[in-house]
C-alpha positions in Angstrom: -109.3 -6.4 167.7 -110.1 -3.7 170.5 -108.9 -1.3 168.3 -110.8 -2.2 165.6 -114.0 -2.0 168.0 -113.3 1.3 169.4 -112.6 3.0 165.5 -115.9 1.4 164.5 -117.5 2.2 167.8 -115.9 6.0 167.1 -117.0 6.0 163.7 -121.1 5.8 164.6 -120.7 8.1 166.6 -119.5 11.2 164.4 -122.0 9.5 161.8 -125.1 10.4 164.4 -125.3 13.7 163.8 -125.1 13.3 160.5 -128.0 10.4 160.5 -130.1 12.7 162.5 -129.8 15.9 160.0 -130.7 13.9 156.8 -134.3 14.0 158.1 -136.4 17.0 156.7 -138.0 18.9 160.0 -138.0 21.6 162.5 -135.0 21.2 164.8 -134.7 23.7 168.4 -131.0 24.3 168.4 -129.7 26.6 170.7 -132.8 27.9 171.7 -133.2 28.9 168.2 -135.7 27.1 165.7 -134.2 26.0 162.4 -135.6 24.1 159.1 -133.9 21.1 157.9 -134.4 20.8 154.3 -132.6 18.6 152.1 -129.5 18.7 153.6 -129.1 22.4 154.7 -130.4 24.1 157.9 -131.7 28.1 158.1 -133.4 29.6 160.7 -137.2 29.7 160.3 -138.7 32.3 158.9 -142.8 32.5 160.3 -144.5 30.1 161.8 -145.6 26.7 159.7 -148.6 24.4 160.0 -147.8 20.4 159.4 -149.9 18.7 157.4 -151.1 16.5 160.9 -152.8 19.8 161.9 -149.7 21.0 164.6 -148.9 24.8 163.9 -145.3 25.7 165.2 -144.2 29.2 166.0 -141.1 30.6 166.0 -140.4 30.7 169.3 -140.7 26.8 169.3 -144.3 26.5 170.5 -146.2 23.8 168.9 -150.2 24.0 169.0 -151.5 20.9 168.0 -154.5 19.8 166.7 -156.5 19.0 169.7 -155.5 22.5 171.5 -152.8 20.7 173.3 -149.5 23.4 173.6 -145.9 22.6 174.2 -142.9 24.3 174.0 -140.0 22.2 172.3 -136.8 22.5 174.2 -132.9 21.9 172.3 -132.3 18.7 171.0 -136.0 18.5 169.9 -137.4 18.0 166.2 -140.5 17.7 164.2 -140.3 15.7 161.3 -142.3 17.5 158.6 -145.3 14.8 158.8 -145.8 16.5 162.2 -145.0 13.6 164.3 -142.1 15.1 167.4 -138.9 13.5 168.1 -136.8 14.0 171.3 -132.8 13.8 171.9 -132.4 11.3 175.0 -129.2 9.5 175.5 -127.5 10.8 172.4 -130.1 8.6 170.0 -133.4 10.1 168.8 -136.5 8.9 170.1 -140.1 9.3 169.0 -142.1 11.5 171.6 -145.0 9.9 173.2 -148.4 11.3 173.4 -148.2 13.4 170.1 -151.5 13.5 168.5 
């Protein structure tokens, strides 16, 4: 029965990556940003403006709409409705304070 556990317990866990790329977005990764789109991942090209008003840049800053500037670190993503995600404990969370 511990077995069993642990395989299933093992088994989400290789799965989480794969969970977290299905998502269309803007992923930091290795310092580099990359576009997630429909399964595949390139490097991004210029800079793109989400349709919530956010323009991100190569480099990984993100000017949002109300002037607001961050700079997305690795394990970051923006889903392409605009709205930021974080890495924190292995899970993705939504970022608060994302306008």
């Amino acid at each position: 029965m511990k077995k069993r556990i642990l395989s299933l317990l093992a088994a989400l866990l290789l799965m989480a990556p794969v969970m977290v790329h299905a998502t269309d977005g803007l992923v930091m990764e290795k310092g580099k940003m990359m576009v997630m789109k429909d399964g595949q991942i390139m490097p991004m090209a210029k800079e793109m403006m989400m349709p919530n008003g956010s323009k991100v840049m190569q480099d990984g800053t993100v000017m949002m709409k109300n002037g607001k500037q961050m700079k997305m670190k690795d394990g970051d993503m923006m889903k392409m409705d605009g709205s930021m995600m974080t890495m924190k404990d292995g899970m993705m969370m939504k970022m608060s304070g994302m306008k």
